[in-house]
VEXLO-6083 format. One record per residue (C-alpha): z, y, x. Coordinates in pm, whole numbers, plus 50000, padded with zeros to 5 digits. Layout:
BEGIN
ZYX;...
//
This chain:
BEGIN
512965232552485;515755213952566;519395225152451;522525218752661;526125216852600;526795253852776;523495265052618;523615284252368;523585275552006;522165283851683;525645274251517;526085274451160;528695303351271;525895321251463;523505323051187;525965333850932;526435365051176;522675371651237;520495371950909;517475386051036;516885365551354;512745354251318;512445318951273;509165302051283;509515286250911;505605290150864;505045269351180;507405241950990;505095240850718;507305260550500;506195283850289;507515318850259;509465311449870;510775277450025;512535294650319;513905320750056;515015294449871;516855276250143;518235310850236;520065310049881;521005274149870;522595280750210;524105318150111;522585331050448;519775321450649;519745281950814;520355274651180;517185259751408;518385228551326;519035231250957;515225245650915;514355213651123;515605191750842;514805209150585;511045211150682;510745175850718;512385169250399;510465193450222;507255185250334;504635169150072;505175138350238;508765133050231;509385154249881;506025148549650;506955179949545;503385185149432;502865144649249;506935144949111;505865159148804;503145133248723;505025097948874;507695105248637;505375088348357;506075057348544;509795056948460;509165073448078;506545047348041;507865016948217;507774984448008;510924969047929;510804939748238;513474911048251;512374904648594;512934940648777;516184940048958;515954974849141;513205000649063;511465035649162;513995053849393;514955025449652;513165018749967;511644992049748;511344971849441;513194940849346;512154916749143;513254886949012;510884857249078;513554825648966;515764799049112;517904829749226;515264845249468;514624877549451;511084895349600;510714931549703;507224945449884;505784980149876;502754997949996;502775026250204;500335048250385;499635061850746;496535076050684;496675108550906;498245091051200;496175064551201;493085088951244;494285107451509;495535077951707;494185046551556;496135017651722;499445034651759;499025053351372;498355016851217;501014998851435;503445021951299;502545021250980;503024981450975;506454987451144;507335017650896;506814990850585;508684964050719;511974983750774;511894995450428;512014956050334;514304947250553;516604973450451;516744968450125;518184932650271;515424907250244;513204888750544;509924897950558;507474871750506;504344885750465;502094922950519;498804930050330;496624956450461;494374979650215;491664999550457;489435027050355;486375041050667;483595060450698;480255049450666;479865015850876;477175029251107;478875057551237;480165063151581;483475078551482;484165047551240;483235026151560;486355040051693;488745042451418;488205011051236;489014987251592;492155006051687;493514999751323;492534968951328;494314958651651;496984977951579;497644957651248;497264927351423;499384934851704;502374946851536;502174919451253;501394895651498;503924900351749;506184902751449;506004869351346;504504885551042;501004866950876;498734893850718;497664875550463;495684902350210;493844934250149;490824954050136;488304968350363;485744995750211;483485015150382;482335049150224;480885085650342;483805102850209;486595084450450;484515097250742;487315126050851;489865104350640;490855072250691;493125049950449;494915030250636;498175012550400;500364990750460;502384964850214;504994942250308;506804917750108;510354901250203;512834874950014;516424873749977;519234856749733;519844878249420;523374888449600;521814898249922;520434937049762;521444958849994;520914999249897;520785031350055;524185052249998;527135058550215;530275056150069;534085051350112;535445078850322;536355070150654;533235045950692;531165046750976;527735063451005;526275034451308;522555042251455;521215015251592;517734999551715;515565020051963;516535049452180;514975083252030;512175098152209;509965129052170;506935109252006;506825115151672;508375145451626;506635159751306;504575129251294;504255112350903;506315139150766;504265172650885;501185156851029;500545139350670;501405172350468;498015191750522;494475190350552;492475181150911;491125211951024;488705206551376;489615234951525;493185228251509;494655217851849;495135175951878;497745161851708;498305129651928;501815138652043;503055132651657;501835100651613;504815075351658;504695052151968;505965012551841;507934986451978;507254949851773;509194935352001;511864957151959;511124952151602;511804917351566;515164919151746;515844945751467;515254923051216;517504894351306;520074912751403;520014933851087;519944902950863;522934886951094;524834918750975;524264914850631;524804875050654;528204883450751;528784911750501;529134936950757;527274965850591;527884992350303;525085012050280;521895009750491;518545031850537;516055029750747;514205055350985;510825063150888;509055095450806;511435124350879;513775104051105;517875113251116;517095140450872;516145117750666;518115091750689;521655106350704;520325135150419;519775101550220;522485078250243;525185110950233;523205121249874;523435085849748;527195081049848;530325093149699;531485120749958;530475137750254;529375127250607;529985140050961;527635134651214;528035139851629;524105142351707;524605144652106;526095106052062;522435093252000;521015073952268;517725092052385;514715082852573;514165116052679;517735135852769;515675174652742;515215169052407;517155195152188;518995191551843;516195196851634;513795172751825;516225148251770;516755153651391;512995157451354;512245125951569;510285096751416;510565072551716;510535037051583;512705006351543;515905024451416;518665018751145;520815034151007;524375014650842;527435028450696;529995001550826;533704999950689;536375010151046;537544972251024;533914960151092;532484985651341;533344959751646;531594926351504;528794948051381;528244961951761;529064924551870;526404915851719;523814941951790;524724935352151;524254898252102;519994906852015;520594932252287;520044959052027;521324995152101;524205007451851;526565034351826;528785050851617;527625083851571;529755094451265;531655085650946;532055092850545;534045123750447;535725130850163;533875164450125;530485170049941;528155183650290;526325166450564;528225183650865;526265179351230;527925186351551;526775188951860;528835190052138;531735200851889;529715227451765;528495226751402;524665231251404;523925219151044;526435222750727;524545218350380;524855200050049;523045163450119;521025166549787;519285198749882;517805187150151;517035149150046;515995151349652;516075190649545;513345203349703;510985222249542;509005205649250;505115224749211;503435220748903;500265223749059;497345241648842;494575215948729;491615215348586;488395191448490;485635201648795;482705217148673;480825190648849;482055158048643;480205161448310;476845161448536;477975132148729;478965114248422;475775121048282;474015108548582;473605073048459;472415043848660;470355031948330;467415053848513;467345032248837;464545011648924;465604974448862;464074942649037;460574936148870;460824892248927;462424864049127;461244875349447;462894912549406;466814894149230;465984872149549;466244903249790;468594921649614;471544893849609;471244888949992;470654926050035;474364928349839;475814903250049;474764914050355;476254949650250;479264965650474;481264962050154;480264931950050;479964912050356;482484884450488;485754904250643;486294876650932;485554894251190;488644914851119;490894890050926;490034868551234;492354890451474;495484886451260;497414857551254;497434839650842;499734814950896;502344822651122;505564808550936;504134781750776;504364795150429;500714809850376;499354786350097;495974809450004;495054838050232;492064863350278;489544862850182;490914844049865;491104868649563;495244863849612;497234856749846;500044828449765;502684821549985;505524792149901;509464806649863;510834776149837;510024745850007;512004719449794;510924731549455;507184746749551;508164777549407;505764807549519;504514839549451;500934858849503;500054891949593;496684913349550;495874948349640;492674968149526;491144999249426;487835020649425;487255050449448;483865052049317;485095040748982;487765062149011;485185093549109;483425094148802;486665086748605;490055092448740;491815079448473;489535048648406;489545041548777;493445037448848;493185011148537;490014992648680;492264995149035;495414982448875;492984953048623;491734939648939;494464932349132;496274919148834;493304895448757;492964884049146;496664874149095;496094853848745;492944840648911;495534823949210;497294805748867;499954832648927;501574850048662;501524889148745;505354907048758;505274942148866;503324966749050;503654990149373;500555017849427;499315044349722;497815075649559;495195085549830;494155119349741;492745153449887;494575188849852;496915194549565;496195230949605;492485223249440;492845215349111;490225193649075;491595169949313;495425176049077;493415171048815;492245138148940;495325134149069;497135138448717;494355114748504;494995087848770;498645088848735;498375088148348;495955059348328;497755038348572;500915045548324;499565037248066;497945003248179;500974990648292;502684995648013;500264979147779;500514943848078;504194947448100;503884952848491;506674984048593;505705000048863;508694993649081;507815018849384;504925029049597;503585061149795;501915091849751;499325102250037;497965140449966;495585159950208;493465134950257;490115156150307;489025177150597;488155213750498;486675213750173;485525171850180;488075155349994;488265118849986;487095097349681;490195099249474;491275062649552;494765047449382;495165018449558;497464992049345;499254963449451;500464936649266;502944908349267;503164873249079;504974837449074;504074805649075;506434778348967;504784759149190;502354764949478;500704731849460;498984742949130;497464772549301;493754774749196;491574785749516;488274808149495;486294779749652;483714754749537;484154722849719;483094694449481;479464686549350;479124679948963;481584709748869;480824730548524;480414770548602;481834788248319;481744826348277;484934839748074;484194873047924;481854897047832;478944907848013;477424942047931;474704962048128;477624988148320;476534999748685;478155027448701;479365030549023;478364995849105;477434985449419;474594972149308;473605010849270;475505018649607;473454995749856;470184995449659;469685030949534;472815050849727;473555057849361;477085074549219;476835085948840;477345074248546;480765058748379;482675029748518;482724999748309;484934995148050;488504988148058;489934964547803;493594959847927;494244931847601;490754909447738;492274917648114;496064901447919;494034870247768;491964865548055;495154862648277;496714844448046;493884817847991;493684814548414;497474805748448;497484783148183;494204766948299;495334768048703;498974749848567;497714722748377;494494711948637;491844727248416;489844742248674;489244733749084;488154769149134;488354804849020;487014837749127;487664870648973;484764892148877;484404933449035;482284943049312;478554931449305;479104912148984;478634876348890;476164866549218;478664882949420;481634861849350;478974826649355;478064836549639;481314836349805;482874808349605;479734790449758;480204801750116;483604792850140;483354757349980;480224748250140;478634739149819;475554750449666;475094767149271;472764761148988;472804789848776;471544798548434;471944829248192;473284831047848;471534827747578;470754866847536;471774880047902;468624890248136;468954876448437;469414912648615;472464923348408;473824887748421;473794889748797;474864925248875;477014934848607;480244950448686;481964945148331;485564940148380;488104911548221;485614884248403;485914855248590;483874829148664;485704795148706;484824751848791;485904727048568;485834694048613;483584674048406;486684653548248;488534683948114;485744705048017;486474699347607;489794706347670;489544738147897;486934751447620;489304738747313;492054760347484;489534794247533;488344785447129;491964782646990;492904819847193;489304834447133;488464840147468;484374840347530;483644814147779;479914801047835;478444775248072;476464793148327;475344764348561;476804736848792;478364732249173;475124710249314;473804709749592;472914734449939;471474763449759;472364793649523;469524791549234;468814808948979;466744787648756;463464795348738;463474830848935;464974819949291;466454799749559;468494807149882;469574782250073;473524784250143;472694784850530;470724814450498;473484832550252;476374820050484;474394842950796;473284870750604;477234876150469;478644865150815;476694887551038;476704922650941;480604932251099;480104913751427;476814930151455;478274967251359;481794965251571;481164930651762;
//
């Protein structure tokens, strides 16, 4: 309903004088002891517009009030870190990477929107993640893209998983943006529920940090970027914030609408404004829109602020006060500017033809005062709405149901009986929707845009150079699983967090710091808090044993549809630096007469292995073993290795085991494998295995005493397991497939599902 200046108003005045006017608070999303509780904040009962905001605000999605009392481990925890410049609580993390660059990224989810409207939800997400970086003052250089379906062969993931896709690659690619890294799993339990995050990573000079506050009274409050529109409205903030429910009506109109284009004129123009030193505070306008941001920067500052809502441009003039404040239209800013600077800053908006206006200033005061039309529709205390909202400490409890899955164990499964069965089963693996080559997707966005991309998918890392002079360079990862993390919550955020940290080490990168997306069902079942809570601690923990702070990240609850929740699934991301990209150690065997070396130990764990996914449809049992001190060494032994030309190639060790990563070390180099077991390893377990703190790696013939001298002196198991040779993957004495056979069973299973 549209509101217009001789309208009348719910004022803050009109309100005060009517305390029992209905207001549809349950429609909100509130509950009944939240709107009492704004009722006493307030002293009397909020206007239309002040129960906009403070729905938004308040929803699980903007507040975690149900995770806040579990991520606060990863502040009591955090390991002491040299290289963290800014932590949990900005847009993003900073960290330190050398030579006076500094490197924030974060990961991010729009998992609900991107179900409901897949090219549009995943678009925005991409644009969502990149403001956040650019806000916090650095260029963005790079997006990774973690993805989580339903099964491959079902018709609803035939329309899901293209619309994200293109949406991904449209946004980043119209950017300017490479997507250089993620995941793509396909499981049952995503069917109704989708994962679709989003990381970015940006650079920027030590003294570029910009942060989120508004301060200095008599500072101006400027909006600028993209007109605000009706789409949206609702959209990551309420639409995120509770469970799918069919016979709900559609959604669609609260899924954001995005502009790249728009998008990249934002981002010059923002980092002309900073260049120049035009801006105080700065937040961008994401989930929750205006009430967000101005809630925000006004809590962060020093005083008050004032804001004249009927001064923001709109796409749509019928759109009323609460509309606008609830709005999540893309492509918009929001900078507190010091009076003296207003006119270059809108000089220079105008100059990338970018829409700004002053729509308010600092006040000396301690509320966040809206007018409209010179009437005041909104007069509260900043904090209330941005970072006091109500904290749940959610009843939890160990399901019933996990002891007998536990006890489930894959040890019972039918193995291969000879060659001819290992033969079937390793193509049957790599043929696997999980396991198969990602081209077909990875194809549609663009790597290398920029001309920094040194490794990209479907390496374990990705690298990308900082600096062109000196080489320096840093490499990201992101991973997770939720069938580890099924039959082990807390084991499973470690394995999550392990992996990526080894694909980083196994670039020659030394791993910094860490940013996660919780992907979880409904807080109110507490069996999905109690997963929620053993994920949390374990991923604590483990990062404070590897010295890796988590520096920021997401929280995406109500990801289930009725009573299906999702896998729990922590997906962790994590960052590293090179000194210098030119030492980078690929995944790829390209050169005959290479050593194979396995570093670690191999036991017989399957427990949610995909060997016992795609051959049996298995889940039980536990997920291997995590050893964060043999994950330490391991990294520690691939850097080393990678920096002083040890090794040609390296490939980290998770999903389908040992034959899993030949395989596609051998598919991507175009070289053929000899393999042979350890003494004491049977060929199946040696194969399949799952064990964690593996690699397997190639070492040149000439520095194969000193690459095993240097895993001797630190203790770190390494055996020779075979040779690069040839145009086939053997195993010696049990099978042979020739590479062109392995390169078309792993090639051909995506174009033929979604082609």
């Amino acid at each position: 309903m549209s509101t217009s200046p001789t309208r009348h108003l719910d004022t803050v005045k009109h309100a005060a004088g009517s305390p029992d006017a209905a207001q549809p608070w349950a429609e909100l999303g509130l509950k009944r002891e939240e709107y009492d509780r704004i009722r006493e904040v307030l002293g009397r009962r909020p206007t239309g517009a002040e129960l906009a905001m403070y729905s938004v605000m308040w929803s699980e999605h903007c507040s975690y009030k149900s995770s806040k009392v579990h991520l606060r481990q990863f502040g009591d925890k955090a390991p002491h870190s040299d290289a963290l410049l800014v932590g949990i609580g900005e847009q993003a993390g900073v960290v330190d990477v050398g030579q006076g660059y500094a490197v924030t990224f974060k990961i991010e989810s729009h998992n609900h929107p991107s179900y409901v409207e897949p090219y549009q939800g995943a678009a925005t997400g991409v644009g969502g993640i990149v403001r956040d970086i650019i806000a916090m003052g650095a260029r963005p250089i790079a997006v990774l893209d973690p993805l989580r379906f339903g099964a491959a062969d079902h018709p609803d993931t035939r329309r899901v998983l293209p619309g994200v896709v293109a949406g991904i690659g449209g946004y980043g690619n119209c950017l300017g943006l490479p997507t250089i890294g993620g995941e793509v799993v396909f499981d049952p339990c995503y069917q109704g529920n989708p994962l679709v995050n989003a990381l970015c990573v940006g650079v920027m000079r030590h003294e570029d940090i910009h942060l989120a506050k508004a301060s200095g009274v008599g500072n101006k409050v400027i909006l600028y970027g993209a007109r605000t529109g009706g789409d949206g409205i609702g959209g990551a903030s309420i639409l995120a914030s509770e469970t799918f429910d069919a016979a709900k009506p559609s959604k669609r109109p609260a899924v954001q609408v995005g502009d790249p284009f728009q998008e990249k004129l934002l981002i010059e123009c923002t980092l002309e404004v900073f260049a120049e030193g035009l801006v105080v505070g700065i937040q961008d306008l994401g989930a929750a829109g205006l009430s967000c941001a101005t809630s925000e920067l006004a809590s962060a500052g020093s005083g008050g602020m004032r804001v004249d809502l009927d001064r923001v441009p709109l796409r749509d003039p019928s759109l009323s006060p609460e509309e606008i404040l609830m709005s999540e239209s893309q492509e918009r800013m929001c900078a507190v500017v010091e009076p003296g600077k207003v006119e270059r800053f809108l000089e220079i908006c105008a100059k990338w033809d970018v829409i700004a206006t002053v729509i308010g200033e600092v006040t000396d005061g301690e509320r966040l005062e809206i007018f409209w039309h010179g009437e005041q529709i909104v007069d509260v205390p900043p904090r209330t709405v941005a970072h006091d909202g109500p904290v749940y400490e959610r009843p939890f409890a160990r399901p019933g149901w996990q002891d007998e899955l536990q006890a489930d164990d894959p040890a019972r499964l039918a193995r291969p009986s000879g060659g001819a069965e290992l033969r079937a089963q390793v193509l049957r693996l790599a043929g696997s929707p999980n396991q198969a080559a990602k081209s077909w997707i990875t194809d549609q966005y663009d790597r290398y845009v920029l001309g920094n991309t040194v490794l990209a998918q479907p390496e374990d890392g990705a690298v990308l150079r900082i600096d062109e002079e000196t080489g320096l360079g840093i490499a990201l990862a992101t991973d997770g699983n939720g069938r580890y993390a099924k039959l082990d919550p807390y084991a499973g955020a470690q394995l999550a967090l392990v992996e990526a940290y080894r694909n980083v080490a196994a670039t020659g990168a030394r791993p910094l710091a860490v940013t996660d997306c919780l992907n979880f069902g409904s807080p109110e079942d507490p069996a999905v808090m109690w997963q929620f809570a053993e994920a949390t601690r374990g991923l604590a923990d483990a990062c404070r044993v590897l010295g890796t702070p988590v520096t920021g990240g997401n929280v995406s609850l109500y990801n289930q549809t009725g009573e299906a929740a999702i896998h729990p699934t922590p997906v962790v991301g994590v960052l590293g630096v090179l000194d210098d990209v030119a030492r980078r150690t690929p995944m790829a065997f390209r050169e005959e007469g290479l050593l194979l070396y396995l570093l670690g130990e191999t036991r017989a764990e399957f427990g949610g292995s995909a060997w016992a996914d795609v051959v049996h449809g298995h889940l039980g049992g536990l997920p291997p073993r995590v050893d964060l001190e043999r994950e330490r060494l391991l990294a520690e032994i691939l850097v080393a290795a990678s920096r002083d030309g040890m090794i040609d190639a390296a490939h980290d060790l998770s999903d389908g085991g040992l034959v899993q990563a030949v395989a596609e070390s051998c598919v991507r180099g175009g070289r053929g494998a000899r393999l042979v077991p350890p003494d004491g390893l049977d060929p199946f377990t040696f194969l399949f295995s799952e064990s964690t703190a593996r690699a397997v790696v190639a070492v040149p013939r000439s520095e194969e005493l000193r690459f095993t001298d240097m895993c001797a002196a630190r203790n770190q198991p390494a055996a020779r397991i075979g040779v690069v040779d040839g145009d086939a993957l053997e195993l010696q004495g049990h099978f042979t497939i020739p590479l062109a056979e392995l390169r078309e069973t792993h090639e051909r299973t995506l174009p033929a599902l979604f082609g």
